[in-house]
VOGU-3710 file (C-alpha; in Angstrom, 3 decimals, decimal comma):
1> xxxxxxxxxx> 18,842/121,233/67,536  17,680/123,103/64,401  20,478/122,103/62,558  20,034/118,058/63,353  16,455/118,735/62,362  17,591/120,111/58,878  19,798/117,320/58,353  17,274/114,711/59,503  14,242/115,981/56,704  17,285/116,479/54,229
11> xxxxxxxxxx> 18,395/112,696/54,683  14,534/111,879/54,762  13,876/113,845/51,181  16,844/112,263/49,749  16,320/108,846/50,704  12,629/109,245/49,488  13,902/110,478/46,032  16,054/107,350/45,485  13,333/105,323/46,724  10,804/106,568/44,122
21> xxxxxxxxxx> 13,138/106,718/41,543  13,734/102,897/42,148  12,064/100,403/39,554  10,339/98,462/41,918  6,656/99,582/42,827  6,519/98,359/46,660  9,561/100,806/47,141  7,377/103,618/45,386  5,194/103,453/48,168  8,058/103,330/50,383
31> xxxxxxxxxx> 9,269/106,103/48,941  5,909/108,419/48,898  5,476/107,779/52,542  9,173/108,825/53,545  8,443/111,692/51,398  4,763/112,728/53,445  7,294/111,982/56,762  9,948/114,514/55,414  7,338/117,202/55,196  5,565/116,938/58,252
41> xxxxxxxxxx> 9,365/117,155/60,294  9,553/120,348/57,733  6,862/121,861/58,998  8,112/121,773/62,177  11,131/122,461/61,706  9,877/125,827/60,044  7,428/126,173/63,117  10,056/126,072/65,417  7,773/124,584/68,092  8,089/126,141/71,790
51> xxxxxxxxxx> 6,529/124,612/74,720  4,002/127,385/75,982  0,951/127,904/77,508  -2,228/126,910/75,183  -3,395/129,604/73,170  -6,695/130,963/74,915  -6,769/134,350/76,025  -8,569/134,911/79,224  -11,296/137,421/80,237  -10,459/140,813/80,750
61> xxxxxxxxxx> -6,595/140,632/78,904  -6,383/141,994/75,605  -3,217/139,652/74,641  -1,005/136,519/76,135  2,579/136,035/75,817  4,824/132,478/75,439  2,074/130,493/73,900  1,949/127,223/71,469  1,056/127,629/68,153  -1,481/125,389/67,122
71> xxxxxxxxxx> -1,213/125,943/63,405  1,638/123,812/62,708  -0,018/120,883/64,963  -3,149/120,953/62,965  -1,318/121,305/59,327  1,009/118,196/60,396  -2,076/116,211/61,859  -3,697/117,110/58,433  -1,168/115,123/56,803  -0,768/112,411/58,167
81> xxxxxxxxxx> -4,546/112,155/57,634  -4,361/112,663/54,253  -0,722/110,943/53,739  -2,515/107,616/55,568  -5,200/108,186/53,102  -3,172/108,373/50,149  -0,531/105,003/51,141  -4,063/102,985/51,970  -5,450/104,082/48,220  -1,749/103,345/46,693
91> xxxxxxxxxx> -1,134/99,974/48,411  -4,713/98,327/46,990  -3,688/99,741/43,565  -0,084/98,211/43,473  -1,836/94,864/45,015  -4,387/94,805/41,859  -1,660/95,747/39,310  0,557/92,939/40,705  -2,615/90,132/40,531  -3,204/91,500/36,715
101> xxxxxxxxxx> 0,328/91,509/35,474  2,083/89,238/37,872  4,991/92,001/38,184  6,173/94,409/40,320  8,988/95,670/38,054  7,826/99,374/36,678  9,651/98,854/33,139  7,324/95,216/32,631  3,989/97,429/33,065  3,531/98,248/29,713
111> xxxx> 0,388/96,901/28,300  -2,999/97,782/29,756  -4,083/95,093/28,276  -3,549/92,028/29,734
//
């Protein structure tokens, strides 16, 4: 399972690469969201999730065995908080750029001035 996993955020990485490397904008932001997916399914891949009991130690035991870890759940949630964030603020950019210029092409965006 750890292996499909690795393949999976490999594919994701690469495909997000050639996406942002593309000249059009729209699959920039395309791109920079398959990118924020890739590293979430990194994170737990690294994690290496287990299904467990939740992590609260009851009264009177000094330590619990076969628990979740709730770090990598709160990192990934994180992200996609801040990825959503980030895609919202890129998309109303893009949208003014293409109402100034009239293009989406990233080699016509030249002048500031327009």
């Amino acid at each position: 399972m750890d292996s499909l996993l690795a393949i999976l955020v490999g594919g994701l990485f690469a495909f997000a690469i050639y996406m942002i490397l593309r000249r059009c904008i729209i699959k920039l932001i395309i791109g920079l969201s398959l990118l924020a997916h890739a590293c979430n399914l990194l994170i737990f891949t690294i994690a290496t999730t287990v299904r467990g009991k939740a992590p609260l130690i009851p009264e009177g035991e000094k330590a619990i065995t076969n628990v979740a870890d709730p770090l990598p759940q709160a990192l990934v949630l994180t992200a996609i908080v801040i990825g959503f964030g980030v895609t919202a603020f890129t998309i109303v950019l893009i949208r003014q750029v293409y109402q100034t210029v009239g293009t989406s092409d990233s080699n016509k965006l030249t002048s500031s001035d327009t």
